[in-house]
N, C-alpha and C positions, 0 to 999 in steps of 0.2 A: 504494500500500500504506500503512496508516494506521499513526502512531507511537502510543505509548501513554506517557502521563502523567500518575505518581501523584504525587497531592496531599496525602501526610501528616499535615494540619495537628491531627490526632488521633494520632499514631503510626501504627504501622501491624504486622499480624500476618500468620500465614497463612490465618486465617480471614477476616479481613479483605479480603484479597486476592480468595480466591475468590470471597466474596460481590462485591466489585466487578466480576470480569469478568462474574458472571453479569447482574450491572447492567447492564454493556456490550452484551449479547449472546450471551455465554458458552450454551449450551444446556443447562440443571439436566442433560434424561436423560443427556447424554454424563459431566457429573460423577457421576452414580447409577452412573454405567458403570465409574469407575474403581478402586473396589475392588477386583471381579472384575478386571480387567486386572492388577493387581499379587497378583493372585493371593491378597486378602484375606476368605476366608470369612468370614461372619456379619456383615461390616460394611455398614450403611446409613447412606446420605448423606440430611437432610432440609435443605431449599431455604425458607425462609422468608421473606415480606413480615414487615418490625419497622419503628419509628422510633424514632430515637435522635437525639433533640433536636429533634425538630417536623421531621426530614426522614426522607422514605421511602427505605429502604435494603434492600437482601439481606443475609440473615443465613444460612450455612452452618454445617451442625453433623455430626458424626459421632456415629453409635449403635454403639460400638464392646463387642464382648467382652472380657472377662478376659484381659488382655496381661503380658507381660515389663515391668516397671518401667523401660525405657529399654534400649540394646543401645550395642553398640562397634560403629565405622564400618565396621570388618568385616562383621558383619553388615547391617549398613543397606546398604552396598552388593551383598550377596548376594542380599538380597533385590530390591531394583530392577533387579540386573542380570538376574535372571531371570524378569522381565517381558518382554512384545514390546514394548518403548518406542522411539519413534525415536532411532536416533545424538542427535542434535541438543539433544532433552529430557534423555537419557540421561548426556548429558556435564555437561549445565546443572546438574541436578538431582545428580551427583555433585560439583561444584564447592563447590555450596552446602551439603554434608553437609560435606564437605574443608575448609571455609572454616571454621564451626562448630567442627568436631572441633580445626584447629590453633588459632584462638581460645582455647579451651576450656584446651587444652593448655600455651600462653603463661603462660595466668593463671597455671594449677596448677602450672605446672614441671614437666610429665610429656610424650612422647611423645603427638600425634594420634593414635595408636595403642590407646593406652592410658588416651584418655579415655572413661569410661561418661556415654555423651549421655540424662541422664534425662529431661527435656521431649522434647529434640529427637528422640529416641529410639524415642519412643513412635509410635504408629500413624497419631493424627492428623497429629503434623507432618510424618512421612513422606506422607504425602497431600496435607498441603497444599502441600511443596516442589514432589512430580511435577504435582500440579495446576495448581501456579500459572506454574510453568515449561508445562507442555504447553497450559495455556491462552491463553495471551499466544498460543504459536503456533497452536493454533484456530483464536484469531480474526485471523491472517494479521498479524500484527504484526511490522514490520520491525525497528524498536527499543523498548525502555523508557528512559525520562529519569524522573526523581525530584526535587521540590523538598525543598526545606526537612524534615529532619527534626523534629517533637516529640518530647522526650524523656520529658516530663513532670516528676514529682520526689518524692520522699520516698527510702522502703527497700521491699523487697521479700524474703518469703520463700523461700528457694528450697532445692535438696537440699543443697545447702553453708553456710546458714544464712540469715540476715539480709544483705542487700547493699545498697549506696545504688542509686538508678535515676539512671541505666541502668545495668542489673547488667553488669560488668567487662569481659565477654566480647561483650555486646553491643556497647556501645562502641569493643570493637578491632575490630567488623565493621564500622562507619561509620567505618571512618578514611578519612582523606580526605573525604569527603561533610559537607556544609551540615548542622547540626543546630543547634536552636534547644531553650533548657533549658524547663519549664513544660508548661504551666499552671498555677497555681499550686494543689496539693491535686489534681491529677489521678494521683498514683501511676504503678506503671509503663506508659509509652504503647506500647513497643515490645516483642517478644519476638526473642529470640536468631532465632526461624526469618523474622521481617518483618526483622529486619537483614542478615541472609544472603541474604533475596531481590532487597534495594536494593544487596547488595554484587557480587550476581553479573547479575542483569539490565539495573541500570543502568548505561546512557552516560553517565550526568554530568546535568548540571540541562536545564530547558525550553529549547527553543530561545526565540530574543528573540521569532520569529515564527510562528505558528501558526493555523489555520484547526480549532475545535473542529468536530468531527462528533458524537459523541454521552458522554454524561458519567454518570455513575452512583457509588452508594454503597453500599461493602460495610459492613454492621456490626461491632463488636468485640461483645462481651458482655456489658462492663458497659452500664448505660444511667443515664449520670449527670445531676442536676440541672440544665439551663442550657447544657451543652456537648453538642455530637453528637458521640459517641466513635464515628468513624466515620473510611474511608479516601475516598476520590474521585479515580476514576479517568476519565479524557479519552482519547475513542481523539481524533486527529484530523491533518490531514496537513500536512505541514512546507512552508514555501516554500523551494523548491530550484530556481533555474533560473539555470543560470551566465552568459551571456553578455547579457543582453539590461536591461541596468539593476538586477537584484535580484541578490541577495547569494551566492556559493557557499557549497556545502556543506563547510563547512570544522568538524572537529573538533577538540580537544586530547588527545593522546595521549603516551604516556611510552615512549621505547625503552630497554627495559634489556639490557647486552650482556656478553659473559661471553668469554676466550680461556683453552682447553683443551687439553693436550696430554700429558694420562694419564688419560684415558677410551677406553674400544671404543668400534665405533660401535653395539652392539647396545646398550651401554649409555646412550650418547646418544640414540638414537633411544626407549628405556624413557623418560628423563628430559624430551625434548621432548613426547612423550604425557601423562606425567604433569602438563606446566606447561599443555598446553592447557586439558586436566581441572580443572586449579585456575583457570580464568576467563581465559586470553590468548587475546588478538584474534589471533596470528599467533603462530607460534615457526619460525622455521631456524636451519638449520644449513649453516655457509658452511667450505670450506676456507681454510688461512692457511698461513703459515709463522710462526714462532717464532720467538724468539731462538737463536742458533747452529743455524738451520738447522734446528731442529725442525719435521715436519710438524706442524699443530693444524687446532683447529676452533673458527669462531668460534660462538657462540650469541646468536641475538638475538629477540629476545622483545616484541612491542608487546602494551601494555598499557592501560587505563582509567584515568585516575589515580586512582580511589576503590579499581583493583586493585593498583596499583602497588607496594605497601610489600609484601603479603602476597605477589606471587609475586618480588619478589627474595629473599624467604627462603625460597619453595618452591625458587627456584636453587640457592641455598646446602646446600639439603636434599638436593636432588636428583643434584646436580655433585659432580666435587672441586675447585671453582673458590675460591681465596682471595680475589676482588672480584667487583664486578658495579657497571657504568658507566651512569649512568642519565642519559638528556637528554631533553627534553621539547621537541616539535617538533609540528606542523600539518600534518594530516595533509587532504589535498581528499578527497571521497566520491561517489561516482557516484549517483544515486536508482535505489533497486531495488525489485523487489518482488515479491513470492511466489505464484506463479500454480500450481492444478493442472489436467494434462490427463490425457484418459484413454489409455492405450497398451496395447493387445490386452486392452480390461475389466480394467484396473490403473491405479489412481493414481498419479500420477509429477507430482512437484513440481517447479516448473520458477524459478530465479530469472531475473531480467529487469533486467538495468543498462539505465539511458537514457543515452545519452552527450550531450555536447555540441551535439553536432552534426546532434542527433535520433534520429539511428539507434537501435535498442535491439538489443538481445545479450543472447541465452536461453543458459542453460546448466541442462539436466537435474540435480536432485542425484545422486549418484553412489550414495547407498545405495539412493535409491529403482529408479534403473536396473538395478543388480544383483539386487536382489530380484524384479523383473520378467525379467531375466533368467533368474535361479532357477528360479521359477515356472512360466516359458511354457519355457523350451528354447531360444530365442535367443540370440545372442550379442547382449552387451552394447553391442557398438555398432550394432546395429540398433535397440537401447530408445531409446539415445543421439538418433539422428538422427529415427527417430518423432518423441519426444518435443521437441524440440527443431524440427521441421516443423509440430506442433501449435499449437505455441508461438505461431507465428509468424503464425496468425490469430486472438489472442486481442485 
């Protein structure tokens, strides 16, 4: 399964984005397709060959009607949630609205709640979030890594005035994450919605070692003198083989941990949903004992370290926990990768760990099982084990 690796070295947008997966392979009709899926009348997608700086790149645009001058995260999520979008895209794509909106929020001193996302808000960026999120998965992409941010530099207009670049909110979405200031005289390189999708997509930087498979260039808009204001993306596949001389697959990850013991668990379990939502690799919930014998619970949450800072304060937000314990430890990773089969004329996604030792281990995804379950009249664990027999001659 191929990882995917953007190359920033022009900033990077939502537009931008999509133009490069479509570089990659992306299929234009399926993104023509996605308006209608989110249930967006009168909206057309146009797919263009451009060059921006003596290189050939895809340029994506939207033909949008007369819209609302931006909405609250409320609504952003009313609207995607009542799309048919997989789990998967569905959680992604509300992370990165969530990440935005608390950003947003920090600056101003106001509630995520009660920020009015006007860029982000609007139609196209909502397109290009689901897009860019459901594209990666498309094209069967196991992870995204990100180099070096461009920030570019001067000020920028925007609905709250004049700002330096990278406007404020941007900035607190690449925390954590490599950024690099300049060009010099290139204006702003990034938009609040390309910072949200390096916040919540990526793993952290290039592996040291990689085998490029295919490479491509989404365009930005402007098209400046001398520089290709453009994003470039690499699908290509990682070298992962543990025992035999070359290197495991070993990541850096950040566990942050919480002890509670004046929360329900309907409450807790609201609040481990909610941190998954905001971008965690992992959230449980462990039993404990407390001080003088108190029942608790513990909460432990792994994280991305580029996530890291924002969901110890979604904890904070979410809990009534007065700390949160954060260690940062190496994590090993199994090589997996994203296969579908068909089960009773239904697609059913199947991941596939390799282990050490050769063997490999299929595990059906669980929504796709149910919904074929739905569907056909079966029990789920017959989807289960089809799918998962399928698997097993691929």
């Amino acid at each position: 399964m191929p990882i995917a690796i953007l190359d920033p070295f022009s900033g990077i947008s939502g537009d931008m984005t999509l133009g490069a997966l479509v570089a990659v392979g992306l299929d234009p009709d399926w993104l023509r397709e996605l308006p209608r899926r989110l249930g967006l009348d009168g909206v057309a997608v146009r797919v263009q060959d451009v060059r921006r700086g003596e290189i050939a790149c895809k340029k994506v645009d939207f033909n949008i009607p007369p819209q609302p001058h931006g909405r609250h995260i409320r609504e952003i999520r009313a609207l995607v949630a009542a799309a048919a979008l997989p789990e998967h895209v569905l959680r992604a794509a509300d992370a990165a609205f969530t990440a935005i909106a608390t950003a947003e929020g920090e600056i101003h001193g106001v509630p995520p709640e009660a920020v009015h996302l006007h860029e982000v808000g609007a139609i196209d960026a909502i397109l290009d979030v689901v897009g860019a999120v459901w594209g990666f998965a498309e094209l069967g992409v196991d992870q995204v890594f990100c180099g070096p941010v461009s920030l570019g530099d001067g000020f920028v207009t925007a609905a709250h005035g004049v700002l330096p670049v990278p406007a404020p909110a941007t900035l607190r979405l690449l925390e954590g994450h490599p950024v690099r200031p300049g060009p010099e005289g290139a204006g702003e390189l990034v938009t609040p919605t390309g910072a949200a999708l390096v916040r919540v997509l990526s793993a952290g930087p290039p592996p040291a070692q990689y085998v490029p498979v295919r490479s491509g260039f989404g365009a930005g808009t402007r098209d400046p003198r001398g520089r290709a204001n453009a994003l470039r993306l690499v699908l290509a596949t990682a070298q992962r083989v543990f025992d035999d001389g070359q290197a495991p697959d070993m990541e850096e990850i950040v566990l942050l941990a919480a002890d509670l013991d004046d929360m329900t668990p309907e409450y807790l379990a609201l609040a481990a949903d909610a941190l998954r939502r905001a971008g965690a690799l992992d959230v449980v919930l462990i039993p404990t004992a407390m001080k003088k014998g108190r029942p608790g619970t513990r909460l432990e949450v792994l994280a991305r370290p580029a996530s890291a800072a924002a969901l110890e304060e979604a904890i904070f937000a979410e809990t009534a926990t007065l700390g949160v314990r954060s260690t940062t430890a190496q994590r090993r990773v199994l090589p997996r990768e994203a296969r579908t089969v068909q089960v009773l004329g239904h697609a059913v996604r199947v991941k596939i760990a390799h282990r050490p030792d050769g063997v490999r281990h299929a595990k059906p995804e669980f929504e796709d099982v149910r919904r074929v379950a739905e569907a056909t009249g079966r029990p789920a664990r017959d989807i289960f084990l089809i799918a998962a027999r399928a698997a097993e001659h691929l």
